[in-house]
C-alpha positions as CSV (number, residue, x, y, z in Angstrom):
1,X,-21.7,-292.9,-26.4
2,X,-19.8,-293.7,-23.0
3,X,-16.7,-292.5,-22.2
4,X,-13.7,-293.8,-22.4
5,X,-10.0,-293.0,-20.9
6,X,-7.6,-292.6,-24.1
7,X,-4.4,-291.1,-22.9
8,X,-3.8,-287.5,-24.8
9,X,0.2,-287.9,-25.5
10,X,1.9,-284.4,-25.9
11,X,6.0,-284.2,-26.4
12,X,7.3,-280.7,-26.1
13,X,10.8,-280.4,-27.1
14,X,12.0,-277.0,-25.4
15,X,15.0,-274.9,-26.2
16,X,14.1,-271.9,-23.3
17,X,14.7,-272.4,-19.5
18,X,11.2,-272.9,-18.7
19,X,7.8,-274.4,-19.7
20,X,4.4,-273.7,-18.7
21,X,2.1,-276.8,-19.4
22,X,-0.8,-278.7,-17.4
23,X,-1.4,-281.3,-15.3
24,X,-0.6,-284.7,-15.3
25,X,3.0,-286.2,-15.2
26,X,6.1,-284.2,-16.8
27,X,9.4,-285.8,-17.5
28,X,12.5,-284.7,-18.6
29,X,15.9,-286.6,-20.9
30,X,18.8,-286.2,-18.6
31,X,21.9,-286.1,-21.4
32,X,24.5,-287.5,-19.0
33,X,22.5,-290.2,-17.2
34,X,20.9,-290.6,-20.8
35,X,17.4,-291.7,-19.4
36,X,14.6,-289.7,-18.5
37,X,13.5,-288.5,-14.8
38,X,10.7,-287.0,-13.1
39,X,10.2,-283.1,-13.2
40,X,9.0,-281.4,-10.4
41,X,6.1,-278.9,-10.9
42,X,6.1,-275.8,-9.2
43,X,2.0,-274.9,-9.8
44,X,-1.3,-276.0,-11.6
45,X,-3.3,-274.2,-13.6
46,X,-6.6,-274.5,-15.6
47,X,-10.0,-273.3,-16.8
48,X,-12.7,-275.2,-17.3
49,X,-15.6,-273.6,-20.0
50,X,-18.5,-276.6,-20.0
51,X,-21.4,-276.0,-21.8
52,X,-24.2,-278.1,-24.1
53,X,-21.8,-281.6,-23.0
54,X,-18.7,-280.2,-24.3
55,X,-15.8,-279.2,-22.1
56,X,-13.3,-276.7,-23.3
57,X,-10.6,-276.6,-21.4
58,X,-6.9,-274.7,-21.1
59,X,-4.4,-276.2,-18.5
60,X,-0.9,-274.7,-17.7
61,X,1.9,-275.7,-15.3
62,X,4.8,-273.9,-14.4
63,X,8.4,-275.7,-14.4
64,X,11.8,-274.1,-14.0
65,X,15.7,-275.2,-15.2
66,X,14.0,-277.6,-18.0
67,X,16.8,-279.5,-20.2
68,X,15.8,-279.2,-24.5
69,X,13.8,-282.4,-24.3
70,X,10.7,-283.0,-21.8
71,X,7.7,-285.3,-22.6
72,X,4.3,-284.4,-20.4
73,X,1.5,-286.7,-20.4
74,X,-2.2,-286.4,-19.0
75,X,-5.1,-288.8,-19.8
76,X,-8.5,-287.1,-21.4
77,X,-11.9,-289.3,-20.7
78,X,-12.9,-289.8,-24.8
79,X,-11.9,-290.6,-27.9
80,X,-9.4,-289.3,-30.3
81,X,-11.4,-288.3,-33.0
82,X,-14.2,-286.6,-30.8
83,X,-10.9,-284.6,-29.0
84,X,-9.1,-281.0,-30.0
85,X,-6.0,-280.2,-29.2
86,X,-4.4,-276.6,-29.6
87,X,-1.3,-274.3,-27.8
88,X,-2.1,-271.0,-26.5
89,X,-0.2,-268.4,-25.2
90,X,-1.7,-267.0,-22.4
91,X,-4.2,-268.0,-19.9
92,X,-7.1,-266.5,-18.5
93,X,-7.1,-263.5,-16.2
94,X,-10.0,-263.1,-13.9
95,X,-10.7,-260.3,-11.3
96,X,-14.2,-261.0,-9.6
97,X,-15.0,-260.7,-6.2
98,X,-16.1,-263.7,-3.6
99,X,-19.7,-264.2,-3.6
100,X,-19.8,-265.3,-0.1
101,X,-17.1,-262.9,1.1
102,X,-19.2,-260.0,-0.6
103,X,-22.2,-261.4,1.3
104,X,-20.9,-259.7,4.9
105,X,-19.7,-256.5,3.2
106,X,-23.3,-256.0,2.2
107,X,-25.0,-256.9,5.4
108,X,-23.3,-254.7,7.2
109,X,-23.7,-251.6,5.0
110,X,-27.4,-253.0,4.8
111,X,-27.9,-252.9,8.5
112,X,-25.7,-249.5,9.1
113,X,-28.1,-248.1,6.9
114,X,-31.0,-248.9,9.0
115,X,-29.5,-247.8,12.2
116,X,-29.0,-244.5,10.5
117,X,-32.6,-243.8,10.1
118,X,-32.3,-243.2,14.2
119,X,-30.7,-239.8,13.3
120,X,-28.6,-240.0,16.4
121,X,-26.3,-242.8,15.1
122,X,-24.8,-240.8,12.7
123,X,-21.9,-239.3,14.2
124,X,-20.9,-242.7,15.2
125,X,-20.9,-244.0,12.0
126,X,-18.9,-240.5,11.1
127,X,-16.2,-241.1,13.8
128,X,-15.7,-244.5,12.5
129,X,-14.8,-243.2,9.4
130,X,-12.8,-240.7,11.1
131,X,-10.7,-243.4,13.0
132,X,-10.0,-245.8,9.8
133,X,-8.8,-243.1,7.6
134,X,-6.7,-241.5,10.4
135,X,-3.7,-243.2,10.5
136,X,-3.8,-242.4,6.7
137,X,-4.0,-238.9,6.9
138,X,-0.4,-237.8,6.9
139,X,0.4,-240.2,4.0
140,X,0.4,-238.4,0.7
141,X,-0.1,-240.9,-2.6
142,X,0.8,-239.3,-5.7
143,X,0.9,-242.1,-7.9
144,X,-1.1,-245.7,-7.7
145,X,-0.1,-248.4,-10.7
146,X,-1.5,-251.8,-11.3
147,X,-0.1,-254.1,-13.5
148,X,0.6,-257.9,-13.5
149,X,-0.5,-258.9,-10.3
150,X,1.9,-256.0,-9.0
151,X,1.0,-252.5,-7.2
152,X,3.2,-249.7,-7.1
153,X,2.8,-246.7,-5.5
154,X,4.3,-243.3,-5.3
155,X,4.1,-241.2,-1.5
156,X,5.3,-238.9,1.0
157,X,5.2,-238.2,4.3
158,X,6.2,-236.4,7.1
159,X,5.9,-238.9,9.8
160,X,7.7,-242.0,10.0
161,X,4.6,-244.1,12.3
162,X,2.3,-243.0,9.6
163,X,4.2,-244.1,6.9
164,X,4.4,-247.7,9.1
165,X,0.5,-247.4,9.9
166,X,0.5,-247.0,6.3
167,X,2.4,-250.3,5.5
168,X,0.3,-252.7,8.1
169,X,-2.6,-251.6,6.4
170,X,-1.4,-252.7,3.4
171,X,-0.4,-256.4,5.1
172,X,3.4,-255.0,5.0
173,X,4.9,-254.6,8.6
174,X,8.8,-253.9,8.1
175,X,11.6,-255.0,11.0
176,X,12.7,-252.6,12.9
177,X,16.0,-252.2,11.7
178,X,14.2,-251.5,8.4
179,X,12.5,-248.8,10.2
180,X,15.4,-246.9,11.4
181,X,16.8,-247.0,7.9
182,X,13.5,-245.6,6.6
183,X,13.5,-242.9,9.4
184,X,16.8,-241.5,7.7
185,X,14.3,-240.1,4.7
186,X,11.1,-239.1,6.2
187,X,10.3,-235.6,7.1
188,X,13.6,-235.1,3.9
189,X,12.7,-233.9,0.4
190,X,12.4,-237.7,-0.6
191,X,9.4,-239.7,-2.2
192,X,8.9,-243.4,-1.5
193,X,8.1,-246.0,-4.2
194,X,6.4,-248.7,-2.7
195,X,6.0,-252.1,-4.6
196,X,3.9,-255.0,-4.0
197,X,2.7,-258.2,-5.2
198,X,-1.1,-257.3,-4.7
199,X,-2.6,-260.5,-7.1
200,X,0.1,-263.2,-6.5
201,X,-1.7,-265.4,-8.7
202,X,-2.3,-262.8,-11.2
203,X,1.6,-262.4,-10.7
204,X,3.0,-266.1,-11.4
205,X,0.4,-266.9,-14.6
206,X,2.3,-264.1,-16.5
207,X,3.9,-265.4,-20.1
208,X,2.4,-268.1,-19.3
209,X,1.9,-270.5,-22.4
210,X,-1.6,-273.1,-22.2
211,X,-3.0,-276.6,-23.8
212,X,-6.4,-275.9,-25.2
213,X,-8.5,-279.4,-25.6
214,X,-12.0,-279.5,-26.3
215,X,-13.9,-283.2,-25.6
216,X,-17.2,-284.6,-25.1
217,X,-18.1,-285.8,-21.4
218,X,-21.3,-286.1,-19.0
219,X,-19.6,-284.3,-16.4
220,X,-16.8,-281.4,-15.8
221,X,-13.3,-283.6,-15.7
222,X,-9.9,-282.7,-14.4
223,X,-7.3,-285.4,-14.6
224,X,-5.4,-285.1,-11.1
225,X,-4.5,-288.9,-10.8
226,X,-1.5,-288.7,-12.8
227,X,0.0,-286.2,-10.5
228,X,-0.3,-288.6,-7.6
229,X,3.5,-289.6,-9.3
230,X,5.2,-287.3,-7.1
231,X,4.3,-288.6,-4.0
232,X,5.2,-286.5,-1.2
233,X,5.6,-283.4,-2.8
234,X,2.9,-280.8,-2.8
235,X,1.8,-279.3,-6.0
236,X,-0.8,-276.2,-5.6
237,X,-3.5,-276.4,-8.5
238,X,-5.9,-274.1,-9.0
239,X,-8.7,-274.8,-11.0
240,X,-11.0,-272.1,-12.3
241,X,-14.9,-273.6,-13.5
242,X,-16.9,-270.9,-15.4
243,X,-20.4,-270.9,-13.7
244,X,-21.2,-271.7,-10.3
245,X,-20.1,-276.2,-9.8
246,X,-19.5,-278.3,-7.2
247,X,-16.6,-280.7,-7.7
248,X,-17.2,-284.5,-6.1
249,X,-14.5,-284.1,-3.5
250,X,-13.3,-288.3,-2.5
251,X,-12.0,-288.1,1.5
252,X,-8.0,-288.3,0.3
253,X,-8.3,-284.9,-0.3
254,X,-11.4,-283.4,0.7
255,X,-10.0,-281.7,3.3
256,X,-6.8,-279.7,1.5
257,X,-9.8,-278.2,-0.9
258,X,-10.9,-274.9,-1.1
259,X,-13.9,-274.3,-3.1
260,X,-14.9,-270.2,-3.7
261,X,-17.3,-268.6,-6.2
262,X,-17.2,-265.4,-7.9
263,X,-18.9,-262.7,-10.2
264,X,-16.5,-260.5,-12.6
265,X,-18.8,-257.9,-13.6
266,X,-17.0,-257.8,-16.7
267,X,-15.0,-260.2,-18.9
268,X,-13.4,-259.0,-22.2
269,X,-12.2,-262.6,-23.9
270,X,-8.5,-262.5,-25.5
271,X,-8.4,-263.1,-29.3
272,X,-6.3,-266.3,-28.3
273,X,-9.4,-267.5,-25.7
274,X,-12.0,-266.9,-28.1
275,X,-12.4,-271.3,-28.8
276,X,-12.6,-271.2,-24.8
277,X,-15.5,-269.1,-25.0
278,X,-17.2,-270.5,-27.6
279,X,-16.9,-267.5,-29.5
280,X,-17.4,-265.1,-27.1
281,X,-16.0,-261.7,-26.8
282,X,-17.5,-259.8,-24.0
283,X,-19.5,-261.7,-21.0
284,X,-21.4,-259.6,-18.4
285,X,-21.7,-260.7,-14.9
286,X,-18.8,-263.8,-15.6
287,X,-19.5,-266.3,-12.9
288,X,-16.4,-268.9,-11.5
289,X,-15.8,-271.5,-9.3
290,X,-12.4,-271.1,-8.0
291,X,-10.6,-274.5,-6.4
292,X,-7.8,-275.1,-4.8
293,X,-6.2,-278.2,-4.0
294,X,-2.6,-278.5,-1.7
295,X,-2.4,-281.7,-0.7
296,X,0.7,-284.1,-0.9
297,X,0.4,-286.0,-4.6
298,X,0.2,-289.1,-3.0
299,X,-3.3,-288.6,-1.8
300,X,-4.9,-288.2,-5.7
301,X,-5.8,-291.6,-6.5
302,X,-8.7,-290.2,-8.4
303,X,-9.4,-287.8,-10.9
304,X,-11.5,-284.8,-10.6
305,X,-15.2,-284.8,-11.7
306,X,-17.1,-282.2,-11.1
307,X,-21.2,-281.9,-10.9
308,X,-23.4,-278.5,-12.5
309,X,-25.0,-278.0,-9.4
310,X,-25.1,-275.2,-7.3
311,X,-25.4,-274.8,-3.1
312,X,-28.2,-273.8,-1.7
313,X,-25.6,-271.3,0.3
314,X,-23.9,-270.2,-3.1
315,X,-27.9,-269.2,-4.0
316,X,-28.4,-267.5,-0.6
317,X,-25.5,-266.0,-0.7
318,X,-26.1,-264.4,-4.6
319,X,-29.1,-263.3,-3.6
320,X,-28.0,-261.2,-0.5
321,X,-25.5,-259.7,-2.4
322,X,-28.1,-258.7,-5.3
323,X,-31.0,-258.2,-3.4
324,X,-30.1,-256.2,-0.6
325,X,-32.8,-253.7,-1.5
326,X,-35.3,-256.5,-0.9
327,X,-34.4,-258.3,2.4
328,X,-32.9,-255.0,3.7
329,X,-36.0,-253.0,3.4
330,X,-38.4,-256.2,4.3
331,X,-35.8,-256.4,8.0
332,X,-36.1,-253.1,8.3
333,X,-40.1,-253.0,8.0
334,X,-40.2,-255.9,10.4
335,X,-37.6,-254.4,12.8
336,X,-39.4,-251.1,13.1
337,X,-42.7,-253.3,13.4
338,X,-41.6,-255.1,16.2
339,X,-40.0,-252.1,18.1
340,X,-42.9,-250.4,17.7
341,X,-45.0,-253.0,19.3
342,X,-42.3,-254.0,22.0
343,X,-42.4,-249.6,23.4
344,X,-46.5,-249.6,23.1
345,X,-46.9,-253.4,24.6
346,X,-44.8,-251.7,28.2
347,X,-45.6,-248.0,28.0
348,X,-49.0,-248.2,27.2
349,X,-49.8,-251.3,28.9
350,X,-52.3,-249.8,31.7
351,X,-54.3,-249.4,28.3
352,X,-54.5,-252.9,27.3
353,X,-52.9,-251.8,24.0
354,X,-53.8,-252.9,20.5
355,X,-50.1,-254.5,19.8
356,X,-52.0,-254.7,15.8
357,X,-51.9,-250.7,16.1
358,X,-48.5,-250.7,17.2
359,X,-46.8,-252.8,15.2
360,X,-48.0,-250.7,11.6
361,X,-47.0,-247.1,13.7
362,X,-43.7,-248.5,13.3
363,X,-43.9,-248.0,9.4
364,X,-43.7,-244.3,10.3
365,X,-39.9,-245.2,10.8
366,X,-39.6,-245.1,7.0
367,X,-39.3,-241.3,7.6
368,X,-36.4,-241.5,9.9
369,X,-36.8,-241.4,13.8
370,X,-38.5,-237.5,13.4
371,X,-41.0,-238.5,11.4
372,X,-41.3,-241.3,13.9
373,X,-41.7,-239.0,17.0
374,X,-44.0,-236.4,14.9
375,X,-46.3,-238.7,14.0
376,X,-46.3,-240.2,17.3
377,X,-47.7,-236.4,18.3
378,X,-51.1,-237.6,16.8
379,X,-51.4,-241.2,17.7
380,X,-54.4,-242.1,20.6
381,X,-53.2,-243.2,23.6
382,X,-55.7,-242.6,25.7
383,X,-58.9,-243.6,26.4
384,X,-62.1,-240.7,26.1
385,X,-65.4,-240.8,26.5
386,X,-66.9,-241.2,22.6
387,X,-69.0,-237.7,23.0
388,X,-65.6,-235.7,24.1
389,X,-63.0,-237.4,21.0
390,X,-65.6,-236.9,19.2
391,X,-66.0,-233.0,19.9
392,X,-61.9,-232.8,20.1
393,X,-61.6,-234.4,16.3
394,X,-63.5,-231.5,15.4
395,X,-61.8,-228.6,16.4
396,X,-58.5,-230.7,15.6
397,X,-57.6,-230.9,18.9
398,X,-55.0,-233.5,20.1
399,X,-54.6,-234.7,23.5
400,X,-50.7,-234.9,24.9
401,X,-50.0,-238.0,26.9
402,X,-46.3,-237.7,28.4
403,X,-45.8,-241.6,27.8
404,X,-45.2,-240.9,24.4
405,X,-41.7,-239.8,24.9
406,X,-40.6,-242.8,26.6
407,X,-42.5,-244.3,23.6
408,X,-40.5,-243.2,21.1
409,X,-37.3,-243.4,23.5
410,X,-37.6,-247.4,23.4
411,X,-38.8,-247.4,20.2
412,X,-35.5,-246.4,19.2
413,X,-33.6,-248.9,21.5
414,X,-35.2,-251.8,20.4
415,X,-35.1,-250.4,17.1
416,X,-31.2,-250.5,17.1
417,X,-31.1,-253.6,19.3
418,X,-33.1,-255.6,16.4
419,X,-30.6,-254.8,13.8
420,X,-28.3,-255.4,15.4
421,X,-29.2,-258.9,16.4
422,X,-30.7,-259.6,12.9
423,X,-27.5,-258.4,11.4
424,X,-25.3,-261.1,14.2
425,X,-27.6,-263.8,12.7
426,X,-26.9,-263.4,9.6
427,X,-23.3,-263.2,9.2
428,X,-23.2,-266.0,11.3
429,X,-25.4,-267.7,8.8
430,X,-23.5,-266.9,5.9
């Protein structure tokens, strides 16, 4: 059957002093003027569950200072009788991480992990450490709360620059006549409860009441035309797509569009979400698109469709972040392979060295840079007459050849200077 645009009516007659709805065009009966006026919208929200050709979908909008009467209206591509319509109260909480964002946390603990195998590099990474968690270390937390989108925490200290270190790494960096209020209390018998809003989106969709509708279409839909009303004004929507889409972005707006993915490891489905979920009540390993549009209204002259197909980034970028076992240890055999060969090619190469031979030593690596320079104790570097290696092999005998510490010196080097350029490449690739 093809689709068809029937406009979905929905009049909500409120008695409270604000509404959380969806997209589309909102309106509201002025009593003295006795006709009815455009209402602005503050913030767009929805979540988009598509699966088998169905689209389940819960959209919410926050409005403040509402009169009793307001009428909003948003278009849905089918037909009445194939369309369900429902009030929820709630909306969807999700607390993922960004697949791509992940995607340089895990290089670099990949490629630090390498560079320990040197032995030497350790107290480097220690001090590190040291210096992140230093301007820290006089700030005492007794007490760390989350809840709706909020933090609060509970500390002490006995040094006022701490307690500011202690704010800028938060993203909090007080005025200074702030400070010198603060300095009154520090180093006192006094405790400081710090608040912040830590998930501001989190923060804003709380008490906040959602349309369910459920309709048949080809592709994902989000009705963003009707918004285009307001003109000039700027309306953030987010829109939240479970599974990994890409939306078909038209050039009005394709560059006020931010387009993330995520993985939730775990997602425990409200009673009142269930018919979003099809029924589910626990999912494992949730995965979203997140988008965000801020762009003046004028520039949505079409709606939103959006395609089930995934970037061939969004899959490199999965499988970096749940693989790193795999590429990490196949970079770090080819990095110890070709270190390997690099030392032998210029120490040894009076020798005409077998570069083949070199390049497998490096697998020695695997038992750190001492097993590296032990086993390097028994590797043939030089050239005997068959009769003598022979006899030597015999009685066990191996034959020292100084090179072999500057062998395993460069080794090292070009050990570290691999990973470290393989580990510049790829975060600039991803």
């Amino acid at each position: 059957m093809s689709l068809q645009k029937v406009c979905l009516i929905l009049v909500i007659l409120l008695s409270t002093i604000s509404l959380a709805s969806a997209d589309g065009m909102i309106h509201v009966y002025d009593p003295d003027m006795q006709f009815w006026k455009l209402q602005k919208e503050n913030r767009q929200l929805c979540v988009v569950n598509y699966e088998n050709g169905f689209e389940n979908m819960v959209l919410a909008v926050d409005v403040y200072n509402l009169d009793k009467k307001a009428v909003w209206i948003f278009p849905i591509p089918a037909t009445p009788n194939n369309v369900t319509v429902d009030l929820i109260d709630g909306f969807p909480e999700f607390h993922g991480y960004d697949v791509k964002k992940r995607v340089d946390e895990k290089i670099s603990i990949v490629f630090n992990a390498m560079r320990l195998s040197q032995i030497y590099t350790i107290p480097f990474v220690m001090f590190g450490m040291f210096s992140m968690s230093k301007s820290m270390e006089e700030v005492i937390i007794h007490k760390h709360v989350e809840k709706m989108g909020l933090t609060v925490e509970l500390v002490t200290t006995e040094n006022g620059s701490t307690l500011y270190d202690y704010l800028i790494n938060k993203g909090l960096n007080l005025p200074a006549n702030s400070k010198s209020i603060l300095d009154d209390y520090v180093g006192k018998n006094y405790s400081f409860v710090i608040s912040w809003i830590s998930d501001f989106e989190r923060f804003e969709r709380e008490s906040v009441i959602g349309v369910y509708v459920a309709f048949p279409t080809n592709k994902i839909y989000f009705p963003l035309k009707p918004t285009s009303v307001y003109d000039e004004l700027e309306i953030p929507i987010l829109i939240y797509v479970i599974g990994y889409v890409t939306p078909k972005l038209y050039p009005e707006i394709e560059k006020d569009v931010q387009v993330n993915y995520f993985v939730q490891s775990h997602y425990s489905v409200p009673d009142q979400l269930s018919h979003l979920f099809n029924g589910k009540t626990k999912i494992k390993d949730l995965k979203y698109t997140k988008i965000k549009i801020y762009t003046p209204s004028k520039n949505l002259v079409e709606d939103l469709w959006i395609d089930c197909s995934i970037l061939i980034d969004v899959v490199l970028a999965e499988f970096v972040n749940n693989s790193a076992w795999v590429w990490g240890t196949m970079l770090f055999v080819l990095s110890s392979c070709l270190a390997s060969m690099f030392a032998g090619t210029i120490v040894f190469r009076k020798d005409n060295p077998d570069r083949k031979k070199f390049a497998l030593f490096g697998l020695w690596n695997f038992l750190s840079l001492i097993g590296f320079a032990f086993m390097t104790m028994f590797l043939k570097t030089k050239k005997l007459e068959p009769e003598l290696e022979k006899l030597l092999e015999s009685h066990a005998v191996v034959i020292w050849d100084d090179r072999k510490i500057l062998f395993v010196f460069l080794f090292s080097v070009f050990f570290v200077i691999l990973t470290l350029i393989f580990e510049v490449v790829l975060h600039y690739i991803f």
